[in-house]
C-alpha positions in Angstrom: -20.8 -111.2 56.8 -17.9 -111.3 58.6 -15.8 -108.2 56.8 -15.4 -105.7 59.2 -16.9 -102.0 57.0 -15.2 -98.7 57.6 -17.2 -95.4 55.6 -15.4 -92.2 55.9 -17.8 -89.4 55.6 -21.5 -89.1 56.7 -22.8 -87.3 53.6 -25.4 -88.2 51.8 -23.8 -91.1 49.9 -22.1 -93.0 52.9 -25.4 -92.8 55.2 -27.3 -94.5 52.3 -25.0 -97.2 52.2 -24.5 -97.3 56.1 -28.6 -97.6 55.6 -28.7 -99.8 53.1 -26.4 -102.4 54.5 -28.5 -101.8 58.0 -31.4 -103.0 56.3 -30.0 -106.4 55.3 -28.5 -107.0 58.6 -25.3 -105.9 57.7 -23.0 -103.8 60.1 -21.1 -101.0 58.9 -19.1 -97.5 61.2 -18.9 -94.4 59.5 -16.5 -91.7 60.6 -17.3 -88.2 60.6 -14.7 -85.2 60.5 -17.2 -83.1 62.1 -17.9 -82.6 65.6 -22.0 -83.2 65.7 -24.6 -83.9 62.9 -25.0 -79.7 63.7 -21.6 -78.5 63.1 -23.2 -76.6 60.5 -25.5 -76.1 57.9 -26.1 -78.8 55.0 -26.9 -76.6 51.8 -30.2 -75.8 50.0 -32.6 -78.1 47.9 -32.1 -80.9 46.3 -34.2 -82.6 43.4 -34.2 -85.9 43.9 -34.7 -87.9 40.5 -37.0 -91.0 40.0 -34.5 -92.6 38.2 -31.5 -92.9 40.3 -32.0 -90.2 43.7 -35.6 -91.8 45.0 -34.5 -95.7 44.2 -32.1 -95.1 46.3 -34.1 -94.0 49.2 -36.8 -97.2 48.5 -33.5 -99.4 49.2 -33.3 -97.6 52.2 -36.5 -98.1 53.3 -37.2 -94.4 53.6 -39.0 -93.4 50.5 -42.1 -92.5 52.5 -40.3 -90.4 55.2 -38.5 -88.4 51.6 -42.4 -87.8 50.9 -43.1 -86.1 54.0 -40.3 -84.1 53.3 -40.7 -82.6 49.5 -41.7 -78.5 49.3 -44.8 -78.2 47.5 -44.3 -76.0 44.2 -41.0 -76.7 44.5 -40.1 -78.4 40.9 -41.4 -74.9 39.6 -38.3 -73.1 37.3 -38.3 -70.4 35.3 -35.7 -68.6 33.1 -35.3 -64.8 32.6 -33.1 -62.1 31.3 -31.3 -59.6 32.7 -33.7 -57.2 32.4 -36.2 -59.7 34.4 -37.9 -60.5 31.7 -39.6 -63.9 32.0 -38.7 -66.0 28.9 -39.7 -70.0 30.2 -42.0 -70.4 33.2 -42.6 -74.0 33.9 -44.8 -74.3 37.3 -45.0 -77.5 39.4 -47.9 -79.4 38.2 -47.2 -82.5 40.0 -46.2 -84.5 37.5 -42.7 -84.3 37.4 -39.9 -86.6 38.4 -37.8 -84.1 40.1 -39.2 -83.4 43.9 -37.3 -81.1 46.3 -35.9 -81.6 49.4 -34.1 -79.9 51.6 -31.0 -80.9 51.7 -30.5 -80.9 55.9 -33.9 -82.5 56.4 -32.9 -85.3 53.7 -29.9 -85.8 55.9 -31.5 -85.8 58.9 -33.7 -88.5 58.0 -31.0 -90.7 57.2 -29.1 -89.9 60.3 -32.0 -91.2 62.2 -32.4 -94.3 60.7 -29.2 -95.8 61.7 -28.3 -97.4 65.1 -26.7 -95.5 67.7 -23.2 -95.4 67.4 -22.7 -96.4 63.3 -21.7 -92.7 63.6 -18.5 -91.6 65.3 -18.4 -87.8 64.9 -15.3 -85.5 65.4 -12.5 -88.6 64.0 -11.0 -87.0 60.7 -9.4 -89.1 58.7 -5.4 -87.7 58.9 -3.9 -90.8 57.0 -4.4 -94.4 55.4 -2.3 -97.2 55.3 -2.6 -100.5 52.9 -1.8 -103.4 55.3 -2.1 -106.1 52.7 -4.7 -108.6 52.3 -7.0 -106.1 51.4 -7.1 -104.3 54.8 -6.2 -100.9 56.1 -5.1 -98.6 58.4 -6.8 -95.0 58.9 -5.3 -92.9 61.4 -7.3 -90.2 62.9 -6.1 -86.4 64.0 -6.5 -87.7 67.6 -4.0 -91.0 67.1 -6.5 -93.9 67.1 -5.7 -95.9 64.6 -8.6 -98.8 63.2 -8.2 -101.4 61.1 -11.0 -102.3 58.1 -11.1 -105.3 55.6 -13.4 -102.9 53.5 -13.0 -99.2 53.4 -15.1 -97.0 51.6 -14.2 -93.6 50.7 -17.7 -91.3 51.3 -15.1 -88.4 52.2 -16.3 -85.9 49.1 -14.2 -83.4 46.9 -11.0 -83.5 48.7 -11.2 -87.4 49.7 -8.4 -88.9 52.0 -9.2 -92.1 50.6 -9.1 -91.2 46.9 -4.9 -91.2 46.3 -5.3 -95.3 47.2 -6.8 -95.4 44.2 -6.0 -92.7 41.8 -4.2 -90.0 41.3 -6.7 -87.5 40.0 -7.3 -84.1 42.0 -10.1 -82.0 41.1 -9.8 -79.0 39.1 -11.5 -76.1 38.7 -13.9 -75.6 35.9 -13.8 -72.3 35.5 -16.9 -71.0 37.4 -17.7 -70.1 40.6 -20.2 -69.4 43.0 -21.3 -66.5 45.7 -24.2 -68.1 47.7 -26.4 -65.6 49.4 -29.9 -65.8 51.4 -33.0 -63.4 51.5 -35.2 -64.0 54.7 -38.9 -63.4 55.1 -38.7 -62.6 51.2 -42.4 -62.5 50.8 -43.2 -59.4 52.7 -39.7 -58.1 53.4 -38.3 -58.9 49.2 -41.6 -58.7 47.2 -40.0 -57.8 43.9 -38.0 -60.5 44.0 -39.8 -63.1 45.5 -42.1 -62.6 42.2 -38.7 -62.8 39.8 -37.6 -66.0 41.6 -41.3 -67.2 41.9 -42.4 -71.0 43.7 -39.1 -73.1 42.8 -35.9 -72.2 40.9 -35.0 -68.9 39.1 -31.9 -68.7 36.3 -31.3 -65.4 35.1 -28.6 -66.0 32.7 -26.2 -64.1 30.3 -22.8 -65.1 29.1 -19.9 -65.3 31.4 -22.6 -65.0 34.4 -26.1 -65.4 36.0 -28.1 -65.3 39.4 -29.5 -68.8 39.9 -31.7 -68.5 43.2 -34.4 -71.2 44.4 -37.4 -71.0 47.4 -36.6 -72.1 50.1 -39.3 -73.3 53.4 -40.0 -70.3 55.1 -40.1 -67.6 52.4 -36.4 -68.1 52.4 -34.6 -66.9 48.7 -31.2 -68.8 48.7 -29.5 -67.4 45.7 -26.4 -68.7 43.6 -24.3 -65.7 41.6 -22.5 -67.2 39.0 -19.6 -66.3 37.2 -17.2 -67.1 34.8 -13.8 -65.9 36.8 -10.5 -67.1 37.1 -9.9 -68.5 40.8 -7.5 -65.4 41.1 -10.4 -63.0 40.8 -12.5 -64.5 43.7 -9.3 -65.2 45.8 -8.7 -61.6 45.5 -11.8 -60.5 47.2 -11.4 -60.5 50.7 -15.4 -61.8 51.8 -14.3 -61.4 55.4 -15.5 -57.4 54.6 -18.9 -58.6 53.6 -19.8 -55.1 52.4 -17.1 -54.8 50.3 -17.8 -58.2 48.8 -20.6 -58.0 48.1 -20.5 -54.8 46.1 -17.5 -56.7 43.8 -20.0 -59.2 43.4 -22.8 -56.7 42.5 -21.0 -54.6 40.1 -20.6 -57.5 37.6 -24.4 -57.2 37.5 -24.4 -53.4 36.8 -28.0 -52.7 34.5 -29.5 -55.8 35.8 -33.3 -55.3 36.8 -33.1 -54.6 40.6 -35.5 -57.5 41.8 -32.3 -59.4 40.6 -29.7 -57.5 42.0 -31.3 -57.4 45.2 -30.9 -61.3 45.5 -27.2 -60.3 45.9 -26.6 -57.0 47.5 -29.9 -57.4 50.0 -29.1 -60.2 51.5 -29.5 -61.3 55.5 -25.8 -63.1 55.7 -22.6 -62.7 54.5 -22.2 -63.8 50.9 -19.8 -67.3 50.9 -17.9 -68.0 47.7 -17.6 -71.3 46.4 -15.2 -72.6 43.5 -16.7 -75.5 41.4 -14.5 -77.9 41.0 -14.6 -81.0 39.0 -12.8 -84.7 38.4 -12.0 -85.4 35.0 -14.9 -87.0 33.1 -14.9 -90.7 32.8 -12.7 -90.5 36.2 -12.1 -94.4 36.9 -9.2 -96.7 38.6 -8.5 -100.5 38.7 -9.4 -103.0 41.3 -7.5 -102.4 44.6 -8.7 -105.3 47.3 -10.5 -104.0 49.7 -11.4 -100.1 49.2 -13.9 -98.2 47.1 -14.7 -94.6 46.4 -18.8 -93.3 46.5 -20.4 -89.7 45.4 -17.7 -87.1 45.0 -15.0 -88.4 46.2 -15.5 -90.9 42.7 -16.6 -88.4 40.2 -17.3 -84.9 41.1 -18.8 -83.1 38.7 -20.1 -79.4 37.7 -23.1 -79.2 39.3 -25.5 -78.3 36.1 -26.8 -81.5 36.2 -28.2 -81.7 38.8 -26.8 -85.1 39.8 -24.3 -85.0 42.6 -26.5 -85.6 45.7 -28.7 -88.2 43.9 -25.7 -90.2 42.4 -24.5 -90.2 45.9 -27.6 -91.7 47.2 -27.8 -94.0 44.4 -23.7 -95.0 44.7 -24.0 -96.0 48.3 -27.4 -98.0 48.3 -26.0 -99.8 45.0 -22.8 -100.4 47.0 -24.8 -101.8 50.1 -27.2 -103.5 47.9 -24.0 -105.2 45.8 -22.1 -106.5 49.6 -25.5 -107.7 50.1 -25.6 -110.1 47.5 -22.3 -111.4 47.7 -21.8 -111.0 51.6 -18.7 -114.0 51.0 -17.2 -111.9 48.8 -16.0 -108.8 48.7 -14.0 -108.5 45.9 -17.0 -109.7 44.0 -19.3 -106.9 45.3 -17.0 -104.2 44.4 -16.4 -105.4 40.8 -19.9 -105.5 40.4 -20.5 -102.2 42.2 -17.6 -100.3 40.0 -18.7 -102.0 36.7 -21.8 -100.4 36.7 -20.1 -96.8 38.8 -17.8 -96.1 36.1 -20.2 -95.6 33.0 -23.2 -94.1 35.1 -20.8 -91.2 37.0 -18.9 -90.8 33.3 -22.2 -90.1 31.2 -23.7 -87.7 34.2 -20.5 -85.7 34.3 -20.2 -85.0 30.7 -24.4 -84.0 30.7 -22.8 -81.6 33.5 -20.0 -80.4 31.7 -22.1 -79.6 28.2 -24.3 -78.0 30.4 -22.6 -76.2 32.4 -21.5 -74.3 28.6 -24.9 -73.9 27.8 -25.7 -72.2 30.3 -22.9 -69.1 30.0 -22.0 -69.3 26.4 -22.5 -66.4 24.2 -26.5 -67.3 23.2 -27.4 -67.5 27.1 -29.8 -67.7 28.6 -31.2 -69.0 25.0 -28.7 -71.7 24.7 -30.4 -72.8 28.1 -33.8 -72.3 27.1 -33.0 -74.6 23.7 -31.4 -77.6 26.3 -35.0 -77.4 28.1 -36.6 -78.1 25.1 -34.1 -80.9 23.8 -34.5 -82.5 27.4 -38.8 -82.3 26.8 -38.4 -83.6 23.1 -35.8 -86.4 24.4 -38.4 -87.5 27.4 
C-alpha cells in the first residue's frame, strides 16, 4: 500500500476504518477538530445491531472488548401514554440483536486500539483543495497544509469534505430535541425511574413525546421531542436554563408527573438539538481519490436507530474494501460506494417512515403497530 490515507473526523465511523485498515497492516492519520479525546462528552446509548453495528466491530478485532461493554437490561423498551400508562413493555431477555452501549465507552475502545499518533487532535479542517491526480490539499485553522492521495470525509453533519462531492446540505426534518439528565434516579427520581424502567421509555402523542433511556449509574438521559418549527426552539433562549425549561415543560401540560419530571427535574441544563437530515437516497459520482463515511454520507432522522452502527459498518467496509485492492484505489472505492449508496438509502427512508409514525395523529399507537410489523417481519 503505498497511497498515503487522510480521515477527517474521529467519530465512530472514521476510528473503525482507521482500525480496520490497522488491522491489515495498513496505515491511515485521522484529524480531529477537537482538542483531546475529552473535549467533551460523547452522547448516551447506542444499540449496536448484529447485522451491520457488531460486524463491524469483529472486523475490528474488538467484538469481545464491545462485550465487556453492553448494560445489562439494557435492550428493555417500553411505550406509554401521556397519562403513564404502560401500553408495550418488552424487557431484555437476552435474546435480542440490539445490545447497548455507551456511546463514550464504545469510543473509547476504539481510540485505544489504534497506534499512537494515527490521531492528531485540535487540526480542524478550514479548507480542501483538489490537486489533480486524485490528491488533495486540507488546510487546517492553524495553516498546515497536508497532502493525501485518499481522503476520507468522517467529518459528520456539517462535513468539510462533503461539497467535493455533492452539493446536498442537510435539512431540517421538522423535529427537534431537548436532551436532559436525571442523576441518582433510583432513590432521588423513584416515580420515574419506574415509568422509564431497565432500557428505553417512549411516551408518545402527536406532534410530541419524552423518549428517555437508563443510563450506568441510575442515570435517566431523557430526549423531549417535538414537532416545532426551528423558529420556535431558536426563540428560546436555553442560556436561562429555568426559563427553558419551563417552555419546554408547558408543551407537556396534563402529562403524568413521573414524566414531566424527566424534563423539569433535571441535574443539567436542558441542550436543544435540531434533527437534521440528507435527502434520502443521497449519492454522488466517482471523484478519484475522496469518499464520504457515516453522516457526513447520509444523515438521517434518528428513528432508526441506525446512524452510529452504519458509521461503524461504513468505515470497516471502507478499510475492508482498500484492503482487498491495496493497488487500487479507485477500485476500492467503487466497490465501497456500490454497496454505500443502497444500504444508507433504504435505512434513511425506514428513518424517515418512522420518524411519522412515531408523531402522527394515532401515536403512540401508530408506534406500537410498527413494533409489531417489525416482530411479524423478523
Amino acid at each position: 500500500m503505498t497511497t498515503d490515507i487522510t480521515i477527517i473526523g474521529a467519530g465512530l465511523g472514521g476510528l473503525a476504518l482507521a482500525r480496520v485498515l490497522h488491522v491489515h497492516g495498513i496505515p491511515a492519520t485521522i484529524y480531529e477538530a477537537e482538542p483531546s479525546p475529552t473535549a467533551r462528552t460523547q452522547g448516551g446509548m447506542l444499540d449496536i445491531h448484529d447485522y451491520n453495528g457488531q460486524p463491524a466491530l469483529k472486523a475490528a478485532g474488538l467484538f469481545d472488548a464491545f462485550l465487556g461493554l453492553v448494560h445489562e437490561g439494557g435492550q428493555a423498551s417500553r411505550v406509554l401514554d401521556k397519562d403513564a400508562t404502560v401500553l408495550r413493555d418488552e424487557p431484555d431477555d437476552g435474546t435480542g440483536g440490539r445490545p447497548e452501549v455507551h456511546r463514550g465507552e464504545l469510543r473509547r475502545i476504539l481510540l485505544d486500539s489504534l497506534p499512537a499518533g494515527t490521531i492528531q487532535w485540535g487540526r480542524k479542517a478550514t479548507g480542501i483543495r483538489p490537486l489533480g491526480g486524485g490528491r488533495h490539499e486540507v488546510t487546517f485553522a492553524d495553516g498546515t497544509t497536508v497532502t493525501t492521495g485518499l481522503l476520507v470525509g468522517a467529518d459528520g453533519a456539517w462535513s468539510r469534505v462533503r461539497p467535493l462531492l455533492s452539493d446536498a446540505q442537510p435539512e431540517y426534518v421538522g423535529i427537534s430535541f431537548i436532551e436532559t439528565y436525571l442523576s441518582d434516579a433510583d432513590t432521588r427520581h423513584p416515580a420515574s425511574a419506574r415509568a422509564v424502567g431497565d432500557g428505553a421509555l417512549f411516551a408518545l402523542a402527536p406532534g410530541k413525546g419524552i423518549l428517555a433511556h437508563r443510563e450506568p449509574g441510575a442515570v435517566l438521559h431523557t430526549y423531549v421531542a417535538l414537532a416545532k418549527p426551528q423558529e420556535w426552539l431558536a426563540g428560546i433562549d436555553f442560556g436561562r436554563a429555568d426559563e427553558a425549561t419551563a417552555r419546554v415543560a408547558a408543551e407537556f401540560d396534563g402529562w403524568a408527573p413521573e414524566l414531566t419530571a424527566l424534563i423539569t427535574d433535571g441535574d443539567t441544563a436542558p441542550v436543544p438539538r435540531a434533527v437534521n437530515a440528507l435527502p434520502i437516497g443521497h449519492r454522488w459520482d466517482r471523484v478519484p481519490g475522496v469518499t464520504l463515511l457515516g453522516d457526513a454520507a447520509h444523515l438521517m432522522s434518528p428513528f432508526a436507530g441506525e446512524g452510529a452502527n452504519l458509521a461503524l459498518y461504513d468505515g470497516a467496509e471502507l478499510g475492508n474494501a482498500i484492503a482487498a485492492h491495496p493497488d487500487d484505489i479507485e477500485a476500492a472505492l467503487t466497490a465501497y460506494e456500490e454497496a454505500l449508496f443502497p444500504r444508507s438509502a433504504d435505512a434513511a427512508a425506514e428513518a424517515a417512515r418512522n420518524h411519522e409514525l412515531c408523531f402522527d395523529d394515532d401515536a403512540p399507537h401508530s408506534f406500537i403497530a410498527l413494533f409489531t410489523a417489525h416482530e411479524q417481519a423478523g
